[in-house]
C-alpha positions in Angstrom: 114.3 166.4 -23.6 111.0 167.3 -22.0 109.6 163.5 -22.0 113.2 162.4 -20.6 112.5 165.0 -17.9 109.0 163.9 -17.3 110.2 160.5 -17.2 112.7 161.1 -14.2 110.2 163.0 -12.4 108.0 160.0 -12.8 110.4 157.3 -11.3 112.0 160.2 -8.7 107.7 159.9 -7.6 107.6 155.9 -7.9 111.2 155.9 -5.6 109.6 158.5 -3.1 106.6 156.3 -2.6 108.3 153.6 -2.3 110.4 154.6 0.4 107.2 156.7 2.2 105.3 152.7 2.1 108.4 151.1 3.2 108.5 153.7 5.8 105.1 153.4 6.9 105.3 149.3 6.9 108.3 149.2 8.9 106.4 151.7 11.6 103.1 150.0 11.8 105.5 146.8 12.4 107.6 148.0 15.0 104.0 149.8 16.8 101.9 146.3 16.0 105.2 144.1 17.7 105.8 146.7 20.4 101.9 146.6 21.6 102.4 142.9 21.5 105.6 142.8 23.7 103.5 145.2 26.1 100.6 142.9 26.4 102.7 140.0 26.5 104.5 141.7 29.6 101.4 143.4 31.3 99.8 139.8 31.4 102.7 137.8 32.7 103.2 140.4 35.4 99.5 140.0 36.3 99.4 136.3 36.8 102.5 136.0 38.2 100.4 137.5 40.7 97.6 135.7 40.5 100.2 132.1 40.8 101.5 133.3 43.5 98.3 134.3 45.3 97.4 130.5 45.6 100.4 129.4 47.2 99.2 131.9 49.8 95.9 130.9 50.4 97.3 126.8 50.2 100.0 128.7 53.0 96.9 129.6 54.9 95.1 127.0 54.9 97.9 124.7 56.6 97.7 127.7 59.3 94.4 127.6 59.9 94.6 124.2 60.6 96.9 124.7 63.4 94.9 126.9 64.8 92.0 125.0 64.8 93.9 121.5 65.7 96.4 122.8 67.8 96.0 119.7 70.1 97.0 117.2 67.3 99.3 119.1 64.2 101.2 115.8 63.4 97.8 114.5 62.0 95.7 117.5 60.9 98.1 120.4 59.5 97.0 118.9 56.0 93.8 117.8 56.7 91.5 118.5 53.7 89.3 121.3 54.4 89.6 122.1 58.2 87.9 117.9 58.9 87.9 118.1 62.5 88.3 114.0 61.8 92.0 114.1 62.0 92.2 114.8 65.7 94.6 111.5 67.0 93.6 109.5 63.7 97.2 108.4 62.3 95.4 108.1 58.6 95.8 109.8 55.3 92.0 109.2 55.2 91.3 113.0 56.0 94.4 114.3 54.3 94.5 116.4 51.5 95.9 113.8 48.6 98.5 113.9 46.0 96.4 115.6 43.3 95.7 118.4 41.4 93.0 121.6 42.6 91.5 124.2 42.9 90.7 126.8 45.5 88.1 128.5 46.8 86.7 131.4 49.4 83.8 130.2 51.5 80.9 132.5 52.9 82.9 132.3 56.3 85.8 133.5 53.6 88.0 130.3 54.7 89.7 129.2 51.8 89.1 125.4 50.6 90.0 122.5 48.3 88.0 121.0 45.7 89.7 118.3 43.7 89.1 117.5 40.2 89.9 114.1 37.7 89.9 116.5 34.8 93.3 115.9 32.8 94.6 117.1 29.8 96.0 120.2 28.2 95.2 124.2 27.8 93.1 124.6 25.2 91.0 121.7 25.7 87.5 122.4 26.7 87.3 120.1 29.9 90.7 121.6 31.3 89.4 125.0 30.5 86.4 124.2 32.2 87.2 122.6 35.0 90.3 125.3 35.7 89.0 128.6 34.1 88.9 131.8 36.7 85.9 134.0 37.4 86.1 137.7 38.1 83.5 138.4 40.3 82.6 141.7 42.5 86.5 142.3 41.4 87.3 139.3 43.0 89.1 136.6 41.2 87.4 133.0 42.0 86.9 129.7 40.8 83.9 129.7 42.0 81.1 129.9 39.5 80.3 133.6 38.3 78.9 135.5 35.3 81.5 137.2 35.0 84.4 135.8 32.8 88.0 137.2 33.0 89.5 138.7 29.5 92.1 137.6 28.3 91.2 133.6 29.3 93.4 132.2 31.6 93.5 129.4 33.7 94.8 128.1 37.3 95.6 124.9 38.5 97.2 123.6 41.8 99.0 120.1 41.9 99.8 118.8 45.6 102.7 115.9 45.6 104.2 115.3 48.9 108.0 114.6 50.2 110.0 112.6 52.5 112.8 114.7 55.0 115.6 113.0 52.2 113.2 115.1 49.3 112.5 111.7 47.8 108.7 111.5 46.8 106.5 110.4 48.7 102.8 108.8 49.0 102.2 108.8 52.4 100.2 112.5 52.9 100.7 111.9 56.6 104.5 113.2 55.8 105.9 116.8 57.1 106.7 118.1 53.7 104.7 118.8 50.7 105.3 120.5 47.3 103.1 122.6 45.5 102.7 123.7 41.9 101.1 126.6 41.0 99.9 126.6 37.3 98.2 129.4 35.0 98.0 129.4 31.0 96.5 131.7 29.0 96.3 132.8 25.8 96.5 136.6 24.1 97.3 138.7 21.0 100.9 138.2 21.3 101.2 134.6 20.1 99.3 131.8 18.8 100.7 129.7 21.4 99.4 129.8 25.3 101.5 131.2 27.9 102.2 129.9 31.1 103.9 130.7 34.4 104.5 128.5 37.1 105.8 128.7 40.9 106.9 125.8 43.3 107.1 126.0 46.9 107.7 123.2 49.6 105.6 123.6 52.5 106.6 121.5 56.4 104.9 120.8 59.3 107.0 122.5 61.3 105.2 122.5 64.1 105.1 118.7 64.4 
């Protein structure tokens, strides 16, 4: 009698742990997938931010060169980096060109262009490079900085232009352009990178 007593007390003991680790496992789960869902969503908030912020400064650079070629803007509203070349030259020569970028702030904090023949994929270490973003006096850059930004992320700006039918187009001279905002990075939350990306057609509306 007394060992088939001591017997149930053993296996009630074995049962209670079992559900106490089951317990445990499930919480840790639900705390470790929960933290990830929060990262996850903190991040993508963030660079939705930062995305957008470059169709801004692209937005203002086509501004600033109306104000600075307000005598010609069928010719210079996309002139690559404020080229005072464009004034009555009908030419793409000057124009910024189907291709992908990145942007920077100048001393004279005007932003500008820099072009790069870098292709590939996230993850690579010449698209990283050539792409990656700089924190730097709390000021997100691509210009160079020792500063790097945690988690890794990258930004990328593709210019293609557009015809008035929304046909693509080659000829940069044309009132309409599309741009592509790109960033991918990578976190705790998956083993894959993550990516958000905005599109916005700016005109020459002044032409």
């Amino acid at each position: 009698m007394k060992k088939s007593q001591k017997a149930t007390s053993i296996i009630e003991a074995i049962v209670i742990l079992l559900i106490i680790t089951s317990w445990v496992t499930w919480m840790y789960t639900i705390f470790y997938k929960s933290t990830q869902l929060s990262v996850s969503t903190k991040n993508k908030i963030y660079w939705i931010q930062i995305a957008k912020q470059w169709i801004e400064a692209f937005t203002n650079i086509r501004d600033t060169n109306w104000l600075q070629f307000s005598s010609d803007y069928s010719n210079c509203w996309n002139t690559l980096n404020y080229n005072s070349n464009c004034i009555w030259e009908d030419s793409d020569f000057y124009d910024i060109k189907e291709w992908s970028y990145i942007i920077y702030r100048s001393s004279n904090n005007l932003w500008y262009l820099s072009w790069t023949t870098v292709t590939g994929n996230f993850g690579s270490w010449t698209y990283n490079n050539a792409f990656k973003i700089w924190l730097k006096n709390w000021v997100y850059s691509q210009s160079w900085s020792t500063e790097v930004l945690k988690p890794f992320f990258t930004r990328e700006l593709k210019v293609s232009y557009l015809k008035d039918d929304w046909i693509a187009d080659w000829d940069s001279n044309d009132s309409k352009l599309k741009l592509t905002s790109l960033v991918q990075w990578m976190d705790s939350s998956s083993t894959k990178p993550h990516k958000v990306e905005f599109e916005q057609i700016l005109s020459n509306w002044q032409k």
